[in-house]
C-alpha positions in Angstrom: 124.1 34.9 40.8 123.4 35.0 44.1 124.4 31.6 44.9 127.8 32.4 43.9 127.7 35.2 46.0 126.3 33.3 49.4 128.7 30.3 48.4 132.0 32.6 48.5 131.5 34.0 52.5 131.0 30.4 53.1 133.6 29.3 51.5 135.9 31.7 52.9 134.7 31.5 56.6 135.3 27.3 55.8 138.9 28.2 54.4 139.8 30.2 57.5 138.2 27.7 60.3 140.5 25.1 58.6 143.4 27.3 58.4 142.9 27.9 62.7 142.4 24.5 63.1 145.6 23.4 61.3 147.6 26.4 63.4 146.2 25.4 66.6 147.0 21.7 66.1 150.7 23.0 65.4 150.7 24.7 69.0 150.0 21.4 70.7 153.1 21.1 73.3 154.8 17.0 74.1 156.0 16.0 77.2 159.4 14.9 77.6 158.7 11.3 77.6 156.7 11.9 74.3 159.5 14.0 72.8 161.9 11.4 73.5 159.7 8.9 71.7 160.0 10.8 68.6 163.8 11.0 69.0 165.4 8.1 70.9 166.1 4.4 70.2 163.8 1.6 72.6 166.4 1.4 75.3 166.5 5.7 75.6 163.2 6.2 75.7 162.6 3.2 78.3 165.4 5.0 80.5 164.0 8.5 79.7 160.4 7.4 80.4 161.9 5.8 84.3 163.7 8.7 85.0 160.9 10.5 84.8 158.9 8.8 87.3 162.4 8.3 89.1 161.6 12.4 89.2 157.7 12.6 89.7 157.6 9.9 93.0 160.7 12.4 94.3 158.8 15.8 93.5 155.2 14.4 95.0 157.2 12.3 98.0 159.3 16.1 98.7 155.4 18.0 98.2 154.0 15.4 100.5 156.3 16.2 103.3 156.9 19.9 103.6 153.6 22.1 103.6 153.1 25.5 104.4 150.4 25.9 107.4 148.7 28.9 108.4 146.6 30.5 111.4 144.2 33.2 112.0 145.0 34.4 115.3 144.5 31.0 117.5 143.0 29.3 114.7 144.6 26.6 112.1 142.7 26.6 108.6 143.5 24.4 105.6 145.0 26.4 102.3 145.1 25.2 99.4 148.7 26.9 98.0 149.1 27.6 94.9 152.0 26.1 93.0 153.8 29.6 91.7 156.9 31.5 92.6 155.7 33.4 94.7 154.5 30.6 97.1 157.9 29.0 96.8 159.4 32.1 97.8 156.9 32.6 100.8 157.7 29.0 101.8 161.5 30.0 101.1 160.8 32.6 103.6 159.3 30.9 106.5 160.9 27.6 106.2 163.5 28.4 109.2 161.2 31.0 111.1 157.4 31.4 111.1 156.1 34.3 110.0 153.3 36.2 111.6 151.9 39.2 110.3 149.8 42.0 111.8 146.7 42.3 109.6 144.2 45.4 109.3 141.0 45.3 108.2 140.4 47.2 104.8 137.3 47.9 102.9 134.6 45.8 104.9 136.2 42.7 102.9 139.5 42.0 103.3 142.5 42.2 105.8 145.8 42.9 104.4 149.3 43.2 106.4 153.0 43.9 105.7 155.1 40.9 105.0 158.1 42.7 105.6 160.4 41.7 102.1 159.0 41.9 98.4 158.1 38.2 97.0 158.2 37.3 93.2 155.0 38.8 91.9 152.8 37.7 88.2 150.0 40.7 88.5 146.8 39.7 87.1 143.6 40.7 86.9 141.0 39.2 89.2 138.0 39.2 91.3 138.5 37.1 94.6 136.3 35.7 96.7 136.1 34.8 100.5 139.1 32.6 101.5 141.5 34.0 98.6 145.1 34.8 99.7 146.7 36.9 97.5 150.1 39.2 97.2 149.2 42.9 96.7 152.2 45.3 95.4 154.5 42.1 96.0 155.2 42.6 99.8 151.6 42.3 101.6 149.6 39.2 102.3 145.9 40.0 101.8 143.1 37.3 103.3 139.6 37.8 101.8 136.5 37.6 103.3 134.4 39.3 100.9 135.0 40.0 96.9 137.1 42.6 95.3 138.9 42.8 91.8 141.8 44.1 91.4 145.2 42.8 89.9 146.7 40.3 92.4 149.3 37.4 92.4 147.4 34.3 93.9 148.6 32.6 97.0 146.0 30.2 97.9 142.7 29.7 99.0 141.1 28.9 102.8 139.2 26.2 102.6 136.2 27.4 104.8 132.9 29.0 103.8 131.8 32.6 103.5 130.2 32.8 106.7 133.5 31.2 108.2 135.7 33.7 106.8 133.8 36.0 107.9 133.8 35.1 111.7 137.6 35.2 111.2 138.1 38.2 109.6 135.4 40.5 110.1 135.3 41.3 113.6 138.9 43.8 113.6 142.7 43.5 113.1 144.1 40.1 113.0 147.7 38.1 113.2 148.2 35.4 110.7 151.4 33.2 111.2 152.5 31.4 108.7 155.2 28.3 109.4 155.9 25.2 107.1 156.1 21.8 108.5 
């Protein structure tokens, strides 16, 4: 009797993995050139499947010649920008003018300044580290130097080390200015 009874969780806890495996494998999303294989005749999907790297060389060739550049007072640093909304709409925003920003130091590890219009914002819960640039009530830039968490909409990230940041950003009020080129 009690090998019928040990033999039943199993076999449930079996019947339900299988049952999540099958509804996962369900969720599974195509790409467009693998939807069009499942739809089209030879000659659509070979024109599908060109136009779409007709599209990706355009997209990586437009990528590769407009990027968004930033400095810490006198000082250029490499970012590595997210690909969002938001950072479209910063890029949007600075793509005529640059921008520079009057930062203030805050809470012994950040500096965070006013950018002077709202930006598209996706909220989420984080912790950051030193080098994350982030969007904070979806109209100020905040530059880490230390860690907080908080829910933020992720800009980028500075490509220097802690101790680098911290040079930069620790020693009082800053101007960034941001410009794409």
């Amino acid at each position: 009797m009690k090998k019928e009874k040990r033999s039943f969780p199993r076999r449930a806890i079996l019947l339900a993995v299988c049952f999540l495996l099958i509804c996962l494998s369900a969720c599974g999303s195509r790409s467009a050139a693998e939807s069009a294989d499942c739809t089209g005749s030879g000659a659509a999907k070979e024109e599908t499947a060109g136009q779409l790297e007709e599209i990706g060389s355009t997209e990586s060739e437009q990528t590769e010649k407009v990027t968004m550049q930033m400095k810490i007072n006198d000082t250029t640093v490499t970012v590595q920008w997210e690909e969002n909304e938001s950072v479209s709409a910063l890029m949007d925003l600075v793509r005529e003018n640059p921008l520079t920003v009057d930062m203030s130091m805050y809470g012994g590890f950040e500096q965070v300044g006013p950018l002077g219009t709202s930006l598209p914002r996706n909220d989420k819960q984080t912790t950051t580290s030193a080098g994350d640039i982030v969007l904070y009530s979806g109209n100020q830039i905040v530059v880490f130097y230390g860690s907080n968490s908080w829910a933020y909409t992720r800009l980028g990230h500075v490509e220097l080390s802690w101790a680098e940041m911290t040079d930069l950003l620790s020693h009082g009020d800053v101007t960034i200015t941001l410009s794409v080129e």
